[in-house]
C-alpha positions as CSV (number, residue, x, y, z in Angstrom):
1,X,-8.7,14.2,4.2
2,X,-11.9,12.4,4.4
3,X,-12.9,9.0,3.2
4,X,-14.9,10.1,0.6
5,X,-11.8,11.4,-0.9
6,X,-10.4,8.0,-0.8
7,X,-13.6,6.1,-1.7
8,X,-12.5,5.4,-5.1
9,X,-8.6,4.0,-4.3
10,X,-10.4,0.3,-5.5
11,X,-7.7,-2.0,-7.3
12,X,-8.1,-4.7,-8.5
13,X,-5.8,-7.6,-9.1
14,X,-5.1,-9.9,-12.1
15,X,-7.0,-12.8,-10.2
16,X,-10.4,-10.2,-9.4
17,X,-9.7,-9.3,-5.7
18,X,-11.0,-6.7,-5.1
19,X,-8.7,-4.4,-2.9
20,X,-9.7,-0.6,-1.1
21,X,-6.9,1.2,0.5
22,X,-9.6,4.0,1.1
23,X,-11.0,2.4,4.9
24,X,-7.4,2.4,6.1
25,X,-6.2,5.9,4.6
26,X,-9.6,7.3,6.3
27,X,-9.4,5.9,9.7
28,X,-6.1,6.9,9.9
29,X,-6.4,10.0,8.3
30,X,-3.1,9.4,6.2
31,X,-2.0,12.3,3.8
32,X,0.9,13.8,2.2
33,X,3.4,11.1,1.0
34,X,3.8,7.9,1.9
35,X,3.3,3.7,0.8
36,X,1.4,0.8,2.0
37,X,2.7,-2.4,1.8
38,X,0.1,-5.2,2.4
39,X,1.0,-9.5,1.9
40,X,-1.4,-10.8,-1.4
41,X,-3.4,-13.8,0.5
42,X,-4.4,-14.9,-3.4
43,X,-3.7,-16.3,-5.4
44,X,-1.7,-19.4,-3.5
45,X,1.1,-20.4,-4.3
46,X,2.2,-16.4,-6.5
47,X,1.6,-14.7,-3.1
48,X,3.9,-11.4,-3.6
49,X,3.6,-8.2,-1.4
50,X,1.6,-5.3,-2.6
51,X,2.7,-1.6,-2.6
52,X,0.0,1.3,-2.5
53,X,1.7,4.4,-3.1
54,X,0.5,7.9,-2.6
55,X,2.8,10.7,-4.5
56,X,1.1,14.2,-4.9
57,X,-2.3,13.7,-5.5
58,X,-1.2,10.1,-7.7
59,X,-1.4,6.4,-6.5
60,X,-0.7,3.6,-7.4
61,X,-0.5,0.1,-7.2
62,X,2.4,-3.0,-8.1
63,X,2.6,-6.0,-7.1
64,X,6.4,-6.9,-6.0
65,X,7.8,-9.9,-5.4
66,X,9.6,-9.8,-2.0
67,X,12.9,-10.1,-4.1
68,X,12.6,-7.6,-6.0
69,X,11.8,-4.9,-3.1
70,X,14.2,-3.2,-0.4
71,X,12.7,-1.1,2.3
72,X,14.8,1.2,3.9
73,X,12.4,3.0,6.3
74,X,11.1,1.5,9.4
75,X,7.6,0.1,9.1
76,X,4.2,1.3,11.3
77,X,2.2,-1.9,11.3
78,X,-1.5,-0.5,11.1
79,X,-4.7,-2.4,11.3
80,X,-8.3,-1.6,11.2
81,X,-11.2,-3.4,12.5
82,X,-12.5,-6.0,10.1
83,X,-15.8,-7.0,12.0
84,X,-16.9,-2.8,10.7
85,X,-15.1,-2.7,7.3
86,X,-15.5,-5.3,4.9
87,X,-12.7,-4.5,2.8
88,X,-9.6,-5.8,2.3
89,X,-6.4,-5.3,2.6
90,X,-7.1,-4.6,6.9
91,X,-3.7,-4.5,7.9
92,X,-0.5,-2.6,6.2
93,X,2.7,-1.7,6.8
94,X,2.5,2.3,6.3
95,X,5.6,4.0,5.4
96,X,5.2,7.2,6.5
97,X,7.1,10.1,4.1
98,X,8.2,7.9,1.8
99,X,8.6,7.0,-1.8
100,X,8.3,3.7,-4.0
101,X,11.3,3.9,-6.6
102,X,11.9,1.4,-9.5
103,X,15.8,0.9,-10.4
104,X,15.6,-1.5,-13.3
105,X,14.2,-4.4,-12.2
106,X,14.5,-3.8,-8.2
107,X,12.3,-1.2,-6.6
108,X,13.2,0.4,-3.4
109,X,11.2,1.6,-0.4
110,X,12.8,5.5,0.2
111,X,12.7,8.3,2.7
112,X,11.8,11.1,0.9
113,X,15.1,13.0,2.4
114,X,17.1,10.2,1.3
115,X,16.1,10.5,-2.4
């Protein structure tokens, strides 16, 4: 997968930021299934994580107060180099094969095997 592929996974958040997964899933060259999980540096004091998940050809994006989210897969802490992209989120958590599930009001970070 390229990063032109990716160029358009732009959300953006209920306070205008501005946030492009597309830099990260490129440099790593991330497909198949799997979720990103980044901490929301605005706005302060409602910080919540982010979850950027990639099903089949879908994404999408929720914003998950840290409550409200189990993860039961080990994370990959990824970074890329924010003096050459000027995007943000730079640094994830990647969750590699994996699935974000909502159960009511709790969501759950899955191995797709475990589903």
């Amino acid at each position: 997968m390229s990063a032109i592929e990716f160029q358009d996974l732009i959300h953006f958040t209920n306070y205008g930021l501005k946030l492009n997964f597309g830099p990260i899933i490129a440099v790593f060259e991330l497909s198949g299934q799997f979720v990103l999980q980044h901490w929301q540096a605005q706005p302060k004091g409602l910080r919540h994580f982010g979850y950027f998940s990639f099903q089949d050809g879908n994404h999408s994006y929720h914003t998950i107060p840290f409550n409200l989210c189990s993860v039961e897969v080990c994370p990959e802490p990824i970074q890329i180099d924010e003096k050459v992209y000027k995007t943000v989120p730079t640094a994830v958590n990647l969750f590699r094969n994996s699935q974000l599930i909502k159960d009511g009001e709790q969501w759950k970070v899955m191995k797709l095997n475990e589903l």
